[in-house]
C-alpha positions as CSV (number, residue, x, y, z in Angstrom):
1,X,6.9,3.0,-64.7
2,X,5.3,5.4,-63.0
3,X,1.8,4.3,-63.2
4,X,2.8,1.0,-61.7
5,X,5.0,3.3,-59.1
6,X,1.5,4.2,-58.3
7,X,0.0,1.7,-58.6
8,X,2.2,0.1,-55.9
9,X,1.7,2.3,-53.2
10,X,-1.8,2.0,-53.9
11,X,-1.7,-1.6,-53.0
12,X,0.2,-1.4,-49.8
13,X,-1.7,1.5,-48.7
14,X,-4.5,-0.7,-49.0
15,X,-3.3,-3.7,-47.6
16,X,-1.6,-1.5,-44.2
17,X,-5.2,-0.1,-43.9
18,X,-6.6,-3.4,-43.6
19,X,-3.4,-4.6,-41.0
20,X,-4.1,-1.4,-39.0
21,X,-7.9,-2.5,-39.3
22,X,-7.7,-5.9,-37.9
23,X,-5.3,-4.6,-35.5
24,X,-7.8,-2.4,-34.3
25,X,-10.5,-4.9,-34.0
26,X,-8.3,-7.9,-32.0
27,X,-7.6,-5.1,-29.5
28,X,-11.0,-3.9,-29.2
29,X,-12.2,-7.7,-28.6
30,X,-9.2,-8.2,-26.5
31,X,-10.6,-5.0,-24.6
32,X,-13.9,-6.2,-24.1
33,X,-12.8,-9.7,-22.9
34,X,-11.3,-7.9,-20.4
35,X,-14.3,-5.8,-19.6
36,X,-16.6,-8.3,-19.1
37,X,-14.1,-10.9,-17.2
38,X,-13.7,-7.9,-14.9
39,X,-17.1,-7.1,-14.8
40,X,-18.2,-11.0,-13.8
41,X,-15.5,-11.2,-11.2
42,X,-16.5,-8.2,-9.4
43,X,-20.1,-9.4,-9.5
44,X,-18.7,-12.6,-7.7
45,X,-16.8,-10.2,-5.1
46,X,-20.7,-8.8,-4.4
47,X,-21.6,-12.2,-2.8
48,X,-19.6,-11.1,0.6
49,X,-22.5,-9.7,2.7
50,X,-19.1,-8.1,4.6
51,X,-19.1,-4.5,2.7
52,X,-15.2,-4.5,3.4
53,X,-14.8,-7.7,1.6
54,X,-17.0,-7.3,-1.5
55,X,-15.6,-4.1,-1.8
56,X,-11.7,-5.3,-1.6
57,X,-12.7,-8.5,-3.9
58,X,-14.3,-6.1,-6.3
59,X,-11.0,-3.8,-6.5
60,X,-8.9,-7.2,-6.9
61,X,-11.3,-8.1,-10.0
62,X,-11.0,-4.6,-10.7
63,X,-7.0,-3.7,-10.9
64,X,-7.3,-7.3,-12.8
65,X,-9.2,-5.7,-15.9
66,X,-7.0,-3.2,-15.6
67,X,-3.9,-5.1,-15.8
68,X,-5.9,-7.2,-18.6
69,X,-6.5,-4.1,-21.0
70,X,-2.8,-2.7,-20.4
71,X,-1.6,-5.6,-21.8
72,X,-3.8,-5.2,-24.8
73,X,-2.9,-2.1,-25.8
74,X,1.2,-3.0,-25.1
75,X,0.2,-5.9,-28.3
76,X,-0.7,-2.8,-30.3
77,X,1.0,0.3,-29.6
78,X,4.4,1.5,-30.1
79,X,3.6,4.9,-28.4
80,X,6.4,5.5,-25.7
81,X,4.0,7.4,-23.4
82,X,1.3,4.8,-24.2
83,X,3.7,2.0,-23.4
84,X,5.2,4.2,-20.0
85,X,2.0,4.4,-18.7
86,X,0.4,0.3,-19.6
87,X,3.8,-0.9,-17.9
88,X,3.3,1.9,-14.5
89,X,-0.6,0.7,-14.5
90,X,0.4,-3.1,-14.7
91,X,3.3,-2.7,-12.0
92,X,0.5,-0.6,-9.6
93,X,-2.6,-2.9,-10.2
94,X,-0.2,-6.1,-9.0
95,X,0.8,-4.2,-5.8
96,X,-2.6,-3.5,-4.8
97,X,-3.9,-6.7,-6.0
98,X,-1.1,-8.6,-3.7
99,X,-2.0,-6.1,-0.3
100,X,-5.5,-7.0,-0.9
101,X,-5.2,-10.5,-1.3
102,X,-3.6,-10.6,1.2
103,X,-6.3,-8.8,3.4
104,X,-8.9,-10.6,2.1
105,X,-6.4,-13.6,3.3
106,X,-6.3,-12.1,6.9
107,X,-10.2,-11.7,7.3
108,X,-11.9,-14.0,5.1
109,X,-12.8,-16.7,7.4
């Protein structure tokens, strides 16, 4: 009974490290979805030949990544100080988004 005990554990010790290994990997893909949505929006915020605009449509793309990965990693942790901090960021990045849409609103014309 006790070599099967073991034998047990074993098993699901195996199979967790393979959950906590796919885990790993969705968020990491998730992460660099993010990235490089982020990273083609902000290049599209560079067509302004206004500095002020590119620069306010970059930080829109921007807080938008950032919004994009904090949601990732709330799929995947249970951390409280991880979790505190994902749900500040995504609370912060919508502000800002919303005064600098509506900016770019105001003087995009």
């Amino acid at each position: 009974m006790n070599r099967t005990f073991t034998n047990s554990v074993a098993a699901i010790a195996v199979l967790l490290s393979f959950a906590a290994a796919a885990s790993a990997e969705d968020a990491m893909g998730g992460y660099k979805q993010a990235m490089d949505k982020m990273n083609s929006d902000m290049q599209s915020g560079m067509k302004d030949s206004d500095a002020t605009k590119a620069w306010a449509k970059m930080m829109v793309a921007h807080h938008q990544g950032a919004i994009d990965m904090n949601e990732v990693v709330l799929k995947e942790t249970k951390d409280p100080m991880i979790r505190k901090m994902a749900e500040k960021g995504i609370k912060e990045q919508k502000e800002e988004q919303k005064m600098l849409n509506e900016w770019i609103a105001k003087h995009d014309k």
